[in-house]
C-alpha positions in Angstrom: 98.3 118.7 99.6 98.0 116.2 96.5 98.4 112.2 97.9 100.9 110.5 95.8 99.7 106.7 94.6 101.9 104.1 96.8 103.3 101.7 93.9 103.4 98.3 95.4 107.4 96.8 95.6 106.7 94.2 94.1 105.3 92.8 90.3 102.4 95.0 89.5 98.7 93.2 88.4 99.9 93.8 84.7 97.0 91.3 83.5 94.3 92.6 85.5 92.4 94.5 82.8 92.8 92.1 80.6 91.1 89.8 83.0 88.5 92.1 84.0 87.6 92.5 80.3 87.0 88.9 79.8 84.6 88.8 83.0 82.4 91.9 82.1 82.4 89.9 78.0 80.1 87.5 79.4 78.1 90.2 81.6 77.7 92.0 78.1 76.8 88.9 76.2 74.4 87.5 78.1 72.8 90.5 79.8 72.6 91.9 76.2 70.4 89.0 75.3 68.6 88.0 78.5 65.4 90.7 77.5 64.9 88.8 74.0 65.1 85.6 75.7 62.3 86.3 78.2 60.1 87.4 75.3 61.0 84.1 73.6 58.6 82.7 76.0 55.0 81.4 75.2 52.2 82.4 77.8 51.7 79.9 80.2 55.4 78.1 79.1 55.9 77.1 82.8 58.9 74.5 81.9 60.3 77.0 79.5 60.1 79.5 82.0 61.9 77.7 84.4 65.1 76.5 81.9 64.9 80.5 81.4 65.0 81.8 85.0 67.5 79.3 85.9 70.1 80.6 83.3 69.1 84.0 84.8 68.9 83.0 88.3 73.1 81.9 87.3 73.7 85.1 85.8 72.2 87.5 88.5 74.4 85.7 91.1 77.8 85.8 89.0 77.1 89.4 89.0 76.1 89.9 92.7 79.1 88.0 93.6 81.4 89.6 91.2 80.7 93.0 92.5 80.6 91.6 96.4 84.1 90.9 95.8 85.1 93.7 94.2 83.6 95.5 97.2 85.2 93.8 100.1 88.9 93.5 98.3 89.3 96.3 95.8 87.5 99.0 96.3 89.4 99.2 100.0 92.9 99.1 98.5 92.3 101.5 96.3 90.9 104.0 98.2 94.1 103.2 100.2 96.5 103.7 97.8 95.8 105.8 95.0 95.3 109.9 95.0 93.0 111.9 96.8 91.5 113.2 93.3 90.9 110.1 92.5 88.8 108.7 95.0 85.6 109.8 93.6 85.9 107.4 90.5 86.0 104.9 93.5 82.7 106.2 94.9 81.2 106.7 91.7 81.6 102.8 91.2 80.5 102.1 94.5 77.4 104.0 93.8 77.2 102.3 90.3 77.1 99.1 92.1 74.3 100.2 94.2 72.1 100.7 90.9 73.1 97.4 89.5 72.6 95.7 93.0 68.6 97.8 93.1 67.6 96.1 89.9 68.8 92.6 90.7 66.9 92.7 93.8 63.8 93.8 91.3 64.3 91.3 88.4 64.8 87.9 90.9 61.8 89.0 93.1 59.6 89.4 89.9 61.2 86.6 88.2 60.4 84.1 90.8 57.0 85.5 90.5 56.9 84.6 86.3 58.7 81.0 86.8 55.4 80.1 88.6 53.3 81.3 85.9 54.8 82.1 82.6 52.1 85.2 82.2 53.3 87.2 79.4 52.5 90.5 81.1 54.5 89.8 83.7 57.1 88.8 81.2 57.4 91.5 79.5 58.1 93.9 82.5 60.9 91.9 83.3 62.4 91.9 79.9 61.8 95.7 80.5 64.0 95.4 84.1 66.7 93.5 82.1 67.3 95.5 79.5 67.2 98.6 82.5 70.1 95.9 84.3 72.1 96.0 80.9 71.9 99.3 80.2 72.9 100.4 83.7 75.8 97.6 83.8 77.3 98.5 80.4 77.5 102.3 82.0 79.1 100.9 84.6 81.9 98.2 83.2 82.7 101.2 80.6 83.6 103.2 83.6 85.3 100.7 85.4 87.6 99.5 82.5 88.9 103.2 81.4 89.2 104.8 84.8 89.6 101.8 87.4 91.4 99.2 85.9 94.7 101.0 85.0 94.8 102.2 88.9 94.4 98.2 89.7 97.7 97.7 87.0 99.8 100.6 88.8 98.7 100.0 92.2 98.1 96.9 93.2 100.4 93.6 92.9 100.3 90.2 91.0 99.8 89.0 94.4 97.2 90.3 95.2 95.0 89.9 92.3 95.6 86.2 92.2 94.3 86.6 96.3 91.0 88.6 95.0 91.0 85.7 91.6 91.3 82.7 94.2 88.7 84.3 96.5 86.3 84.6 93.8 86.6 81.1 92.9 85.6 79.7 96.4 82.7 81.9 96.6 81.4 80.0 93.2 79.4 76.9 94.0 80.6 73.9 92.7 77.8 72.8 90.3 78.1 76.3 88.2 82.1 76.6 87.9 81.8 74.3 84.9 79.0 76.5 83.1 80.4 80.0 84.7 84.3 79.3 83.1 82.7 78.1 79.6 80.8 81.3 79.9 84.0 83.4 80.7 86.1 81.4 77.3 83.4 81.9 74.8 84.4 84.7 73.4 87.1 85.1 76.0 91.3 85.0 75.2 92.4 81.4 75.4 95.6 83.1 76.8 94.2 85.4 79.5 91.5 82.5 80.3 94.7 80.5 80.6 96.4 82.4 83.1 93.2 83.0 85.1 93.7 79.2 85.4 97.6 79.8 87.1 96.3 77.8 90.2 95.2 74.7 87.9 98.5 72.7 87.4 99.3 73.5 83.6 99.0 69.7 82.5 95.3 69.7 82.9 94.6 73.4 82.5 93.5 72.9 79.1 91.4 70.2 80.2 89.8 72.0 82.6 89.1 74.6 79.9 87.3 72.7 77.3 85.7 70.6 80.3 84.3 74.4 80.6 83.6 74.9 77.2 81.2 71.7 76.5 79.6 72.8 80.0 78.4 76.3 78.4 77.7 74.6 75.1 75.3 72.6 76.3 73.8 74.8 78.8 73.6 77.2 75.9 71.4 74.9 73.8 69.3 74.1 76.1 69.0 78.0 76.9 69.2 79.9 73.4 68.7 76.3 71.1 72.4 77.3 70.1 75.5 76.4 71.1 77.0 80.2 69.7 74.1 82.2 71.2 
């Protein structure tokens, strides 16, 4: 017997791809240049090193945390609610995860190991284990955005996206929303980025925003020596 997706009663996540899109832009960007910027550094660069792993060390959690939440609040749902066929595109990702997860445990144990040193051997096998963590991301937010995302739209509701979106925001520390929502409006829709923000009182939303903005600039420069890296 075929399942039959439960539509939720009430106003679907319309704006949840969009959303999602925006997030995995900055896992793209910065991922995409992470390998480069490990190269960048000289041999024995300790306190280059560490302005490097730092950015990293912010990246690599985004991601774990990103796809912690997705694994507590979305996959669940969906396996709930959408077909039978369809639940191995929900494994697959889980799996796909799994990868992802592997080579973040590999690239923070060997980049603590660099920060203290700055050897350039050691530097290049981690630009070899980020561009492995891109590669195997990009596979995976390709997936996610053609097969999962339109399931989140149909069959889950404004509600609760805004639950999983508020969620995600208390598991971010303090000190790194600044940087992480600058990161997010980069290159990011000022109008999706805006109603990510729905919980921010719309006087100072904007505010908030470019408070965000001049974060990431300036946590760019001192990272890429560029504002637009």
């Amino acid at each position: 017997m075929t399942t039959v997706a439960t539509p939720p009663t009430t106003a679907t996540a319309a704006a949840a791809g969009a959303e999602m899109a925006t997030i995995h832009s900055a896992f793209r960007r910065e991922l995409r240049l992470a390998p480069a910027l490990v190269r960048s550094v000289d041999h024995g660069d300790r306190l280059r090193a560490g302005v490097v792993s730092a950015h990293l060390d912010l990246v690599d959690r985004f991601l774990h945390h990103h796809h912690t939440i997705e694994d507590s609040m979305v996959w669940p749902k969906l396996l709930d609610r959408v077909p039978a066929e369809i639940m191995p595109i929900v494994e697959l990702m889980e799996t796909q995860h799994e990868i992802v997860a592997d080579v973040l445990k590999r690239t923070r144990a060997l980049r603590m190991e660099w920060r203290k040193d700055a050897d350039s051997s050691r530097a290049a096998q981690l630009a070899t284990l980020y561009a492995q963590l891109h590669d195997a991301l990009v596979e995976h937010l390709d997936a996610e955005e053609r097969h999962v995302m339109p399931l989140v739209e149909a069959c889950m509701t404004q509600k609760e996206w805004a639950t999983i979106g508020r969620a995600a925001q208390r598991g971010t520390a303090f000190r790194d929303g600044p940087r992480m929502l600058g990161m997010l409006a980069y290159d990011g829709n000022p109008d999706v980025i805006r109603h990510m923000l729905a919980a921010v009182p719309a006087p100072v939303r904007d505010t908030v925003i470019k408070i965000g903005q001049r974060a990431y600039a300036k946590h760019a420069t001192r990272v890429y020596g560029t504002p637009t890296p």
